[in-house]
C-alpha positions in Angstrom: -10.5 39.2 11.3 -11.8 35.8 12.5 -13.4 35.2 9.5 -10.6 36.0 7.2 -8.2 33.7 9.0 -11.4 30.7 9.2 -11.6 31.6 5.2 -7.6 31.3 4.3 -8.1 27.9 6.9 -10.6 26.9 4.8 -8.4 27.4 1.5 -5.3 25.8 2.6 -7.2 22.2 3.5 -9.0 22.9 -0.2 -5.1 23.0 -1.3 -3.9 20.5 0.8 -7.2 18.0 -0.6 -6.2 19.0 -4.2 -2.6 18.3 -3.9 -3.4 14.8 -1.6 -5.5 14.0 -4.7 -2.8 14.9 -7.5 -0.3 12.7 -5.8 -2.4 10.1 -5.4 -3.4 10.3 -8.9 0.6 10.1 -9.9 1.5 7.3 -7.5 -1.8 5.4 -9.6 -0.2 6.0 -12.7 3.4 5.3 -11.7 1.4 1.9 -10.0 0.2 0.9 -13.1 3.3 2.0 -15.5 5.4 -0.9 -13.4 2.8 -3.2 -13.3 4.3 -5.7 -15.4 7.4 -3.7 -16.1 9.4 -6.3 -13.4 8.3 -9.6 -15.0 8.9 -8.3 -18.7 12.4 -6.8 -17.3 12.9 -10.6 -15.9 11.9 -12.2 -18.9 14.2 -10.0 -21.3 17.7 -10.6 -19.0 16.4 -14.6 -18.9 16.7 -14.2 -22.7 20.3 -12.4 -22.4 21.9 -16.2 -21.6 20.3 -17.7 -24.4 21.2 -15.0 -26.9 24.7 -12.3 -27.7 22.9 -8.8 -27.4 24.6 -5.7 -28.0 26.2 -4.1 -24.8 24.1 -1.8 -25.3 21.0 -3.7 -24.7 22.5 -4.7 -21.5 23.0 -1.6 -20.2 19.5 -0.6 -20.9 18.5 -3.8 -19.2 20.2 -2.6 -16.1 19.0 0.7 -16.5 15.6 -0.3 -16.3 16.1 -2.5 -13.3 17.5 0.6 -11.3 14.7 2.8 -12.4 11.8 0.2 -11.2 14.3 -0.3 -7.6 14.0 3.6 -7.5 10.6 3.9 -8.3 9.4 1.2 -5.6 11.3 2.6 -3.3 9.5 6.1 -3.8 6.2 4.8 -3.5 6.8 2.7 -0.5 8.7 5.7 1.4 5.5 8.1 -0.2 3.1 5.5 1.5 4.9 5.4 4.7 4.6 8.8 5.5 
């Protein structure tokens, strides 16, 4: 019996080790998909004064702007625990 319950112990931390490892992974790649996603954002609604886009531009602008608020968010709650 001991040894069952020290060999489903020993899975669970193997599954617990895998999934720690698969987020990490995934906050990596959501790292590095924003990377420079906040400066290009900046640059493009600079360019909004100096040019008439279409509204719908705009809204995509703004779109992006709430995604990489949401995703920074995420990651800084994710790293806190």
């Amino acid at each position: 019996m001991l040894a069952q319950i020290e060999g489903h112990m020993a899975e669970q931390e193997r599954v617990a080790v895998h999934w720690r490892n698969c987020f990490s992974q995934l906050a990596a790649l959501a790292n590095g998909a924003i990377d420079g996603v906040p400066r290009m954002l900046s640059e493009a609604e600079s360019s909004l004064f100096f040019f008439n886009p279409p509204s719908e531009v705009k809204i995509f602008i703004e779109h992006c702007k709430g995604l990489v608020a949401e995703m920074k968010s995420m990651i800084a709650r994710a790293r806190n625990g």
